[in-house]
C-alpha positions as a Markdown table, in Angstrom:
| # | Residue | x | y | z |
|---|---|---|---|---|
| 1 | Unk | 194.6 | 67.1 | 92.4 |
| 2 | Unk | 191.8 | 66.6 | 95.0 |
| 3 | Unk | 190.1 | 63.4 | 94.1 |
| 4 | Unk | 187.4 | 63.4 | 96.5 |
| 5 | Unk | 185.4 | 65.8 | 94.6 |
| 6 | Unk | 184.0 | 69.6 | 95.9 |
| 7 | Unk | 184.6 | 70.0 | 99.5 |
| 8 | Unk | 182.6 | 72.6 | 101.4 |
| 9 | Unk | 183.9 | 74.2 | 104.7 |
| 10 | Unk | 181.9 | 76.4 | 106.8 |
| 11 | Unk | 183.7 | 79.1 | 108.5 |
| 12 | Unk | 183.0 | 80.5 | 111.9 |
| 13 | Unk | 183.3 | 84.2 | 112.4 |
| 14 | Unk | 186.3 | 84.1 | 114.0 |
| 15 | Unk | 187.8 | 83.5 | 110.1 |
| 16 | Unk | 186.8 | 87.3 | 109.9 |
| 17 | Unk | 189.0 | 89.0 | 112.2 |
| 18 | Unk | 187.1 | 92.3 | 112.6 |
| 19 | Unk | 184.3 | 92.1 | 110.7 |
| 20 | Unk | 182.1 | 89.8 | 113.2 |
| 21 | Unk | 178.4 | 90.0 | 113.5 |
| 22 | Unk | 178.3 | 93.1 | 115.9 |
| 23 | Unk | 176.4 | 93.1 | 119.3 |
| 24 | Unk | 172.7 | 94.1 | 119.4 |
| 25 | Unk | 172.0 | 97.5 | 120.6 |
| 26 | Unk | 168.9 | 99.4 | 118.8 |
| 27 | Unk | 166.4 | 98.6 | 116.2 |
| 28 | Unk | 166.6 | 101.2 | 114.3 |
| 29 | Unk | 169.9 | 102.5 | 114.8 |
| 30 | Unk | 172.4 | 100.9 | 112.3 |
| 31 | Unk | 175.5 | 101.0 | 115.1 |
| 32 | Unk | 176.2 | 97.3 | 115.0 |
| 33 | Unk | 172.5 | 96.1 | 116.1 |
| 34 | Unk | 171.9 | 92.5 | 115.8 |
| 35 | Unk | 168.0 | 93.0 | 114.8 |
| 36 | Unk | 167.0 | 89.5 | 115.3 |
| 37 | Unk | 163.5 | 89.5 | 117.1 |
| 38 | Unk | 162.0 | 93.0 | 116.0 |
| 39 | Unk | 158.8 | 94.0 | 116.6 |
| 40 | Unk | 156.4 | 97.1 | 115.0 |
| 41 | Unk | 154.0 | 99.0 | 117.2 |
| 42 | Unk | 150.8 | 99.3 | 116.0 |
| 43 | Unk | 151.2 | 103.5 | 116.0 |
| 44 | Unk | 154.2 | 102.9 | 113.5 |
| 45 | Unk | 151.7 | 100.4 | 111.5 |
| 46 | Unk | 148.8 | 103.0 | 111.3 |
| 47 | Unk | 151.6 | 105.9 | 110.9 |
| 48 | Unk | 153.4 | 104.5 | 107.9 |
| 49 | Unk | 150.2 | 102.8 | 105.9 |
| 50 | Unk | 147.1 | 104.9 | 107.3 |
| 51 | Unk | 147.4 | 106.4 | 103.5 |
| 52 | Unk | 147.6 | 103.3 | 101.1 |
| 53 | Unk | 145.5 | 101.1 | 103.5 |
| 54 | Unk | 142.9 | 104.0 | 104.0 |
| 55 | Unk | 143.1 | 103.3 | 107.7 |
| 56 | Unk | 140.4 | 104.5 | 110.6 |
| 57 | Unk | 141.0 | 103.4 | 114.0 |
| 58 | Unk | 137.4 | 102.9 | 115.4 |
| 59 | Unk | 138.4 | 102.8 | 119.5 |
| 60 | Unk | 140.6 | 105.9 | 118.6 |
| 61 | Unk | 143.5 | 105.5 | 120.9 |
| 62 | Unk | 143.2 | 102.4 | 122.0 |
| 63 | Unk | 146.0 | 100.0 | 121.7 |
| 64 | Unk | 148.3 | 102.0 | 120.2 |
| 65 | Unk | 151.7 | 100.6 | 122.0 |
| 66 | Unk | 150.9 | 97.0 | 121.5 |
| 67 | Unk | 153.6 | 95.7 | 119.5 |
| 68 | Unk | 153.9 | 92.7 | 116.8 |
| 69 | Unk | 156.7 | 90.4 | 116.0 |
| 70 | Unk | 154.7 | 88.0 | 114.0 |
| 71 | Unk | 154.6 | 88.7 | 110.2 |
| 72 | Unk | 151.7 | 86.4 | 109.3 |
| 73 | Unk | 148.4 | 88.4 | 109.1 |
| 74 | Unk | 145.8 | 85.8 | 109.2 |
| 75 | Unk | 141.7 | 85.6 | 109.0 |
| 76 | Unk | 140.3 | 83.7 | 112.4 |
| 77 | Unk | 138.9 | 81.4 | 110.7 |
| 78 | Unk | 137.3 | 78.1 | 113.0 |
| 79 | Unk | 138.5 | 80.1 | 115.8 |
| 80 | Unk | 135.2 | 82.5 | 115.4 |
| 81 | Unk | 133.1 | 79.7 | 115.5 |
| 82 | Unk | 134.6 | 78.6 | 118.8 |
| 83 | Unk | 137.8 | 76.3 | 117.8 |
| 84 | Unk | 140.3 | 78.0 | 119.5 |
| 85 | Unk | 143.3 | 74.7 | 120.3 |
| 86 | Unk | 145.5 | 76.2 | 117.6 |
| 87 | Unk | 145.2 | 80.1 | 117.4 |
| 88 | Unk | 148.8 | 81.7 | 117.2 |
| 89 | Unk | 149.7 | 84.0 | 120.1 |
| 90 | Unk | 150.9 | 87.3 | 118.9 |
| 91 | Unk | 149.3 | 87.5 | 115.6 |
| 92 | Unk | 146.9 | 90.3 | 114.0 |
| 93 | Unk | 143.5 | 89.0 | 112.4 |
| 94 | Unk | 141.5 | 90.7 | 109.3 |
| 95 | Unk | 137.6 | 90.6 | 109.5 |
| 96 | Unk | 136.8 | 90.1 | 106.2 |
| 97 | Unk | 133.5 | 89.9 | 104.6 |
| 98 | Unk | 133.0 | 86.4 | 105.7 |
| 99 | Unk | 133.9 | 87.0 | 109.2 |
| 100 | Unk | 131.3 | 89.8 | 109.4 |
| 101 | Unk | 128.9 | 88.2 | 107.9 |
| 102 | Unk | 128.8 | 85.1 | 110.0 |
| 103 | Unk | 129.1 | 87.3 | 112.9 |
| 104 | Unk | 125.7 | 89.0 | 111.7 |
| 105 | Unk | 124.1 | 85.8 | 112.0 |
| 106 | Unk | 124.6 | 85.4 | 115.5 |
| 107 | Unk | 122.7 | 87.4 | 118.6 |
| 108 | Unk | 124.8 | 90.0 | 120.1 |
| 109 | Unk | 125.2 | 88.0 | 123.3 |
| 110 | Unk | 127.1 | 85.3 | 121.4 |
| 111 | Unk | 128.7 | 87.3 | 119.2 |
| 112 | Unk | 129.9 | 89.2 | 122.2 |
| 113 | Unk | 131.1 | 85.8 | 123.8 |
| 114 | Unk | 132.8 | 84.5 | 120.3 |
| 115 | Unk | 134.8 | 87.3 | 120.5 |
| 116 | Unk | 135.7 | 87.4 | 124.4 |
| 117 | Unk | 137.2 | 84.4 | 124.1 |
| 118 | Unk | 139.1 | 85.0 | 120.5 |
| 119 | Unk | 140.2 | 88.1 | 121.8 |
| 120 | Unk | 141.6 | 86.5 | 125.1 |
| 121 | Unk | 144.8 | 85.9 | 122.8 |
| 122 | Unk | 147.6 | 88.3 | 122.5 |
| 123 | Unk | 146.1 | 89.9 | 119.4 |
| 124 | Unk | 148.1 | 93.1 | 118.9 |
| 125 | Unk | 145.3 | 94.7 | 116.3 |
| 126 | Unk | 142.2 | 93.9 | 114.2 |
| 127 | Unk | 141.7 | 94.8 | 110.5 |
| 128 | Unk | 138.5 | 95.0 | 109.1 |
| 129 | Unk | 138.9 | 95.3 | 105.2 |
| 130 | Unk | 136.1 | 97.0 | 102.5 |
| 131 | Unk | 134.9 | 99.7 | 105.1 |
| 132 | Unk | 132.3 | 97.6 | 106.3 |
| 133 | Unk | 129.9 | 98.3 | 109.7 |
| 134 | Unk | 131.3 | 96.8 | 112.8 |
| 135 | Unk | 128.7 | 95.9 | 115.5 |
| 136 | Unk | 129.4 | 98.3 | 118.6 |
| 137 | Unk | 129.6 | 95.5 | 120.7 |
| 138 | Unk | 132.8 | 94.1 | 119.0 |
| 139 | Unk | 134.4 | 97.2 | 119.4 |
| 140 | Unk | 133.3 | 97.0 | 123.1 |
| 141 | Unk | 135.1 | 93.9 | 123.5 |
| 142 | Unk | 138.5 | 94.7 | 121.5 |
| 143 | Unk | 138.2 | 97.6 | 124.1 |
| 144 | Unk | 138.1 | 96.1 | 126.9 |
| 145 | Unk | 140.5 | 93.8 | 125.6 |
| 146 | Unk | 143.1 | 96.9 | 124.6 |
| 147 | Unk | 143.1 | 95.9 | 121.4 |
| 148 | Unk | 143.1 | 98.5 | 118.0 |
| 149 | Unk | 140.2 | 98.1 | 115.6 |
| 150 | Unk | 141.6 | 99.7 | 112.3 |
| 151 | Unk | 138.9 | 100.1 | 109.3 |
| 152 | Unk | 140.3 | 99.9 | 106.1 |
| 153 | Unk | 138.4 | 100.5 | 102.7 |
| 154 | Unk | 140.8 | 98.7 | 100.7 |
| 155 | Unk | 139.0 | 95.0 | 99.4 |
| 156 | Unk | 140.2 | 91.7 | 102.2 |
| 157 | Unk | 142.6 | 90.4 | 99.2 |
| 158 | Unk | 144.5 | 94.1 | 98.5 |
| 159 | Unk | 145.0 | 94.6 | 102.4 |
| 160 | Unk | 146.5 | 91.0 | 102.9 |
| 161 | Unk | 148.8 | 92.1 | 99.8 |
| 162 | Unk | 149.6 | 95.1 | 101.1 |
| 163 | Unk | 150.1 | 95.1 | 104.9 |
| 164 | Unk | 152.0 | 91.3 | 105.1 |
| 165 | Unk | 155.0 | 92.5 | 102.8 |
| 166 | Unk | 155.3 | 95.4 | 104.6 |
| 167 | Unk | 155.7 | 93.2 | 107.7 |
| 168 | Unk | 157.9 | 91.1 | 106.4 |
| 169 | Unk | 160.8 | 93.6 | 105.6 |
| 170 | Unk | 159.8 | 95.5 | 108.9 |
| 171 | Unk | 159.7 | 92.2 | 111.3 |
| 172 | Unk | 162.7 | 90.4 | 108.9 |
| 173 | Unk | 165.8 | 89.3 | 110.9 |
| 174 | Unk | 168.6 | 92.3 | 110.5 |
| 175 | Unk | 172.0 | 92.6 | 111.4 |
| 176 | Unk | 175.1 | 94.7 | 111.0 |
| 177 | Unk | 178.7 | 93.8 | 109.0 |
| 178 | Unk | 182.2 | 95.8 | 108.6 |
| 179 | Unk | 182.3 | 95.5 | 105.0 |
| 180 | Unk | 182.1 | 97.2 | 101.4 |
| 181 | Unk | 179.2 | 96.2 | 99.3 |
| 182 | Unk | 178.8 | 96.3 | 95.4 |
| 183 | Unk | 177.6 | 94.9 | 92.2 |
| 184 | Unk | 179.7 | 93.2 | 90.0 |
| 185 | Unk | 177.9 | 92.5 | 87.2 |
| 186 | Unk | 174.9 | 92.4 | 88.6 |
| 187 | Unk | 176.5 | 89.6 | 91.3 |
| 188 | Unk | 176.4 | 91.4 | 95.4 |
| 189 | Unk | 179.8 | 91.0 | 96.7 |
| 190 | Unk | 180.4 | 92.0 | 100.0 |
| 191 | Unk | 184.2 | 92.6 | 100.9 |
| 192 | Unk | 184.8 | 91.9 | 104.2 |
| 193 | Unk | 188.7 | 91.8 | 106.2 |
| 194 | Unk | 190.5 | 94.1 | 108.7 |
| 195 | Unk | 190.3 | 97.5 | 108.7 |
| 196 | Unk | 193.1 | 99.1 | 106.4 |
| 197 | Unk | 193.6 | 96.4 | 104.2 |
| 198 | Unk | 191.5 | 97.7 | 100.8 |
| 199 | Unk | 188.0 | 97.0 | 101.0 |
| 200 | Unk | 186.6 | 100.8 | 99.8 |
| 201 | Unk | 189.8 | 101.1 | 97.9 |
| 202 | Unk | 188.6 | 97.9 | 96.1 |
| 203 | Unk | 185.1 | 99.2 | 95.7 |
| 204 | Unk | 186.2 | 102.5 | 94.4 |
| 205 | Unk | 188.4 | 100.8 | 91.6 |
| 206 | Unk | 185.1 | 98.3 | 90.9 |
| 207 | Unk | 182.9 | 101.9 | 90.1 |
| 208 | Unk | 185.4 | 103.2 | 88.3 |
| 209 | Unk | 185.1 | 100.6 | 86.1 |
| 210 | Unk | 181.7 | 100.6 | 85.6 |
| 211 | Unk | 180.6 | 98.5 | 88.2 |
| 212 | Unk | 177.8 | 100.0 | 91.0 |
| 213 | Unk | 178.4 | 100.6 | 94.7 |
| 214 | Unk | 176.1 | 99.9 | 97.7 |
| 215 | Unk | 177.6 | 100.3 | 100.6 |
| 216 | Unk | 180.7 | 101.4 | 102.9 |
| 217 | Unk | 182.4 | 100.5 | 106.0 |
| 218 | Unk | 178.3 | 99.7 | 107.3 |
| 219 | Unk | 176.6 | 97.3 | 105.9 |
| 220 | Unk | 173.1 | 96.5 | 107.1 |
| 221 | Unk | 171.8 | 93.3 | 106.1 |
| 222 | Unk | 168.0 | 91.5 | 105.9 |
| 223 | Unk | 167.0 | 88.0 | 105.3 |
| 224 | Unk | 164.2 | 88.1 | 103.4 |
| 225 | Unk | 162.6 | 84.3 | 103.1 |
| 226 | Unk | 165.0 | 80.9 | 103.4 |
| 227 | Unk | 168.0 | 81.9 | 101.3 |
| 228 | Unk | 167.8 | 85.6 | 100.8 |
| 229 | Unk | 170.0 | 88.1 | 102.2 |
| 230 | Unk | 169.8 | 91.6 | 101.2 |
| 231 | Unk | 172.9 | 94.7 | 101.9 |
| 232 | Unk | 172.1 | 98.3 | 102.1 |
| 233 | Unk | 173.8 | 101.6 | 103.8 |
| 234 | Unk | 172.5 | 103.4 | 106.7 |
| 235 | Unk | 170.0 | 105.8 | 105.7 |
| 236 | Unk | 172.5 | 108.5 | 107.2 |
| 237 | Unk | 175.3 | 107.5 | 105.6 |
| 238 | Unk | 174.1 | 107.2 | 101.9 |
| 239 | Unk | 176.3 | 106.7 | 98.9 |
| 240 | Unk | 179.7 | 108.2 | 100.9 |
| 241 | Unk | 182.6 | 106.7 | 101.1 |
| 242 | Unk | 186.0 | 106.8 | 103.1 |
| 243 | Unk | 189.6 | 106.8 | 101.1 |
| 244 | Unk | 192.2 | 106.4 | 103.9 |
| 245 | Unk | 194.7 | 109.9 | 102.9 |
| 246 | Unk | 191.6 | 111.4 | 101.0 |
| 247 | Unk | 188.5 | 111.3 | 103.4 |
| 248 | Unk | 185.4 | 111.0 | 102.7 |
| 249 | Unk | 183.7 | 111.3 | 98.9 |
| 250 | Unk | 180.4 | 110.9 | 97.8 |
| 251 | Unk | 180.4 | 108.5 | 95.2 |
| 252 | Unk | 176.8 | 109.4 | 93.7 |
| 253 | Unk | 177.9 | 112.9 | 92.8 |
| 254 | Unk | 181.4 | 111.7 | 91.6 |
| 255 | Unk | 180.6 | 109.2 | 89.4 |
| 256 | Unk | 176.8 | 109.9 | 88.8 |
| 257 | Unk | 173.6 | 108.2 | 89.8 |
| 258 | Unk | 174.1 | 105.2 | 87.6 |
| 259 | Unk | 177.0 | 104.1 | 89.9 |
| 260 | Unk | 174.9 | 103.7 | 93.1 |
| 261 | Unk | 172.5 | 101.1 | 94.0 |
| 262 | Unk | 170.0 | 101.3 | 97.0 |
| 263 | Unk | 170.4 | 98.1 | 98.0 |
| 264 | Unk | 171.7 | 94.3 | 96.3 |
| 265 | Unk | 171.4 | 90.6 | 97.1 |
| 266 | Unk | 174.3 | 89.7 | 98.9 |
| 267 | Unk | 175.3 | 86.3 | 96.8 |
| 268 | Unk | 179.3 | 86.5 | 97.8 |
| 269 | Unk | 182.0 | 87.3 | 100.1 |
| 270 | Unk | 184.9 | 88.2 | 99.3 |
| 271 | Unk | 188.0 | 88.3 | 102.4 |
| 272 | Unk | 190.3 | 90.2 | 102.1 |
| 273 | Unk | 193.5 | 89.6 | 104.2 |
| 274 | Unk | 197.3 | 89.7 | 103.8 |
| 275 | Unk | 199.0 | 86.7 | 102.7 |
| 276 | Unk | 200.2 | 84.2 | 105.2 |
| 277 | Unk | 202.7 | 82.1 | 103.7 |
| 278 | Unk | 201.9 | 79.3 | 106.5 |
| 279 | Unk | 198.5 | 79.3 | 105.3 |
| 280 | Unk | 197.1 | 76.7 | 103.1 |
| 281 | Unk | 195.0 | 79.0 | 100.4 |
| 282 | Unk | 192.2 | 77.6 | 98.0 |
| 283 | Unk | 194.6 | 76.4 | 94.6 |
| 284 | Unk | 192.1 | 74.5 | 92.5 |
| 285 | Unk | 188.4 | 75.6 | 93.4 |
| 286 | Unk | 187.2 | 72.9 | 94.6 |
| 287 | Unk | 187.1 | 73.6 | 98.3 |
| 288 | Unk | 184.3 | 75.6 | 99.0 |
| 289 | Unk | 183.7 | 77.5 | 102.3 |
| 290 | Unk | 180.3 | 79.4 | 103.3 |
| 291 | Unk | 179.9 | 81.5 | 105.9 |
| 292 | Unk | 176.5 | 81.7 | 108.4 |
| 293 | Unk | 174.9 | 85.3 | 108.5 |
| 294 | Unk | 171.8 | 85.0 | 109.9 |
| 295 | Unk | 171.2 | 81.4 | 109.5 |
| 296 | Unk | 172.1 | 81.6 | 105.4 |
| 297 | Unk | 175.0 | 80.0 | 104.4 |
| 298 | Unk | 176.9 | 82.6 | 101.6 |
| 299 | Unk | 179.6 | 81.3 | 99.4 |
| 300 | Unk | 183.1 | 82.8 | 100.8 |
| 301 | Unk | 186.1 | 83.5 | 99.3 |
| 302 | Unk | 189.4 | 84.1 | 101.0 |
| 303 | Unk | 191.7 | 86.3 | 99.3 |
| 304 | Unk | 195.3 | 86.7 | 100.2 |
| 305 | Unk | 196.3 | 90.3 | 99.4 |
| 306 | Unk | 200.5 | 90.5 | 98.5 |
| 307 | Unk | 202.2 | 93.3 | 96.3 |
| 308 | Unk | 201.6 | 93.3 | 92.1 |
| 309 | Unk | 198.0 | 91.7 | 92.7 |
| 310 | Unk | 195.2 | 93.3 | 90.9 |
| 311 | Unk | 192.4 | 92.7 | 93.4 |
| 312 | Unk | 189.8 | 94.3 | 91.0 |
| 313 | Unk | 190.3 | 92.3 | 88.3 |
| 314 | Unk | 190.0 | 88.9 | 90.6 |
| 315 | Unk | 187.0 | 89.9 | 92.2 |
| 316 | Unk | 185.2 | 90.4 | 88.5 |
| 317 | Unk | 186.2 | 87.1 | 87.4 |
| 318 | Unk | 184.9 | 85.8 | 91.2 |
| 319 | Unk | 181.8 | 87.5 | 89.8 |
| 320 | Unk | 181.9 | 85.8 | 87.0 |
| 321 | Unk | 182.8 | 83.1 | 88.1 |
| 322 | Unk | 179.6 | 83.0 | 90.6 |
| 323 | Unk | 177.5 | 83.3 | 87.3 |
| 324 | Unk | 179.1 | 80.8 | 85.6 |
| 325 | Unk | 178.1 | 78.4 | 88.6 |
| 326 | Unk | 174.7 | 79.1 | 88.6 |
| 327 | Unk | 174.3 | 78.3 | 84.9 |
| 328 | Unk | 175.2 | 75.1 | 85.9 |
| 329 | Unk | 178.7 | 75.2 | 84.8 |
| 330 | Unk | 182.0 | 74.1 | 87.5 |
| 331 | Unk | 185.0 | 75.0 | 86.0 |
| 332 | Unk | 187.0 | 73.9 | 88.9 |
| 333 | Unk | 185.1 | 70.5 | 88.9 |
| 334 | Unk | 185.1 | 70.0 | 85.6 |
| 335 | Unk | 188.9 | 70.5 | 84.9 |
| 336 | Unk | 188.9 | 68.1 | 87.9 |
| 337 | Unk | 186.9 | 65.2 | 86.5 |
| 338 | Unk | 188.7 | 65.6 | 83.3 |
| 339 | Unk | 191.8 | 65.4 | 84.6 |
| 340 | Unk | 191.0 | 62.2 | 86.7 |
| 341 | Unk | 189.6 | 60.5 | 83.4 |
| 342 | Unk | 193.0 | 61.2 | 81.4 |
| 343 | Unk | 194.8 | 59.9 | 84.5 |
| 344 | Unk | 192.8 | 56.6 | 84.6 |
| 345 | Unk | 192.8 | 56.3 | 80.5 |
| 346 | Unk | 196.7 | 56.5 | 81.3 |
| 347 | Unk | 197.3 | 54.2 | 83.8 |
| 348 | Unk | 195.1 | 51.6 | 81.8 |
């Protein structure tokens, strides 16, 4: 028995024969793109929320191809009333009632200058929430500056709510895995290994059992905050599936809508690989590996794959097994400290 407690191993992606992280190609394309660094043009911004933001560009075609990478939409703050040491490159500000305000207090020739020099950033757009009047000069000088000047009628506080998630998911690090993608009671598990060696087949079994599938063969996956990683399929692809010997099925019209998901937390992954019998595999629990995808470390499980072995049934109980963890309950640790203390009480 391992005395030393649980031991955790991370393993580099050469552990996953064929199911690396792929090479980047396009943003939007789902072949394998490492998404890292994305950016939104302000034309896809308007596009996309000019409805539920009730957006007016006032310099109408002005701007338009300036991009953002930034998330954060912020108000400017000191930076209006001159402080600029600490104003982010590469950000989008909303004019708010207060900004407007104060900006009606000064003469148009300082107004003008305030926002010269705030504008003198790399400020992709400017909101300006609850439909309020904006001074032709300022729209002179985000002119000048090619910089959009989007109206919105929605109140400062719905806009913020509205327009930063959307940035979020759109500007949130993305990548590509080789893998199958389900949800085992209610726990993501994404099955990763060579190609051949079950994944789908897995999957399939899973549905048919009640369980819900995600995704096949292309899994693209989002971090979304610190510790959150989320799977979907390419919009293309959908719910289909490929059966080596069968083709492909569509698993939403075979087993109904209530055995799809759109998309699921990615909590575990499962590999998949043929058993080795010169390699040392996991006996009591307590060594646990992780694996990096995009900077999150996700609990891995290495599964050796040998005739008689009902792979459908182990990856429920590593399901369950997952939920039993997070409850706060180690049954590999556990079993381990109470076998240490019978040991001791023995030898004393």
């Amino acid at each position: 028995m391992h005395r030393g407690g649980i031991t955790r191993r991370h393993l580099s992606p050469s552990a996953f024969p064929g199911s690396d992280l792929r090479p980047p190609t396009d943003r939007h394309d789902g072949r394998g793109a490492d998404l890292t660094g994305r950016t939104i043009s302000i034309k896809e911004i308007v596009e996309i929320k000019r409805d539920t933001l009730e957006l007016t560009q006032l310099n109408e075609g002005v701007g338009l191809g300036n991009t953002a990478a930034d998330p954060d939409v912020t108000s400017p703050g000191l930076a209006l009333a001159g402080y600029t040491a600490r104003v982010p490159e590469g950000r989008m500000w909303i004019f708010g009632e207060t900004e407007m305000t104060y900006l009606a207090t000064l003469d148009e020739t300082e107004g003008e200058q305030r926002l010269d020099e705030l504008f003198s950033f790399d400020v992709p757009a400017v909101f300006v929430s609850k439909g309020q009047d904006v001074p032709e000069y300022f729209i002179r000088v985000a002119t000048r500056h090619g910089i959009p000047v989007l109206r919105s009628r929605r109140s400062t506080k719905t806009l913020y709510q509205r327009i930063k998630p959307f940035l979020e998911i759109s500007l949130a690090p993305t990548t590509t895995l080789h893998g199958s993608l389900a949800s085992v009671y209610g726990v993501g598990l994404l099955f990763m290994g060579d190609s051949g060696i079950g994944k789908s087949e897995c999957v399939l079994d899973l549905v048919e059992r009640g369980h819900r599938f995600v995704a096949d063969d292309l899994v693209i996956v989002t971090r979304q905050g610190n510790d959150v990683l989320i799977g979907r399929g390419h919009e293309l692809q959908g719910h289909h599936m490929e059966i080596r010997g069968i083709g492909i099925i569509d698993v939403s019209a075979l087993f109904g809508v209530r055995a799809v998901r759109q998309q699921k937390r990615i909590e575990v992954i499962v590999n998949l690989e043929l058993w080795d019998q010169d390699r040392p595999y996991s006996r009591t629990g307590l060594e646990e590996e992780t694996r990096d995808v995009l900077g999150i470390d996700v609990p891995t499980l290495t599964v050796p794959l040998n005739p008689g072995k009902n792979i459908t049934v182990i990856s429920e109980v590593v399901a369950m097994n997952h939920l039993l963890k997070y409850s706060g309950t180690h049954s590999a640790a556990a079993f381990d400290k109470k076998l240490r203390q019978y040991l001791e009480q023995d030898y004393e």
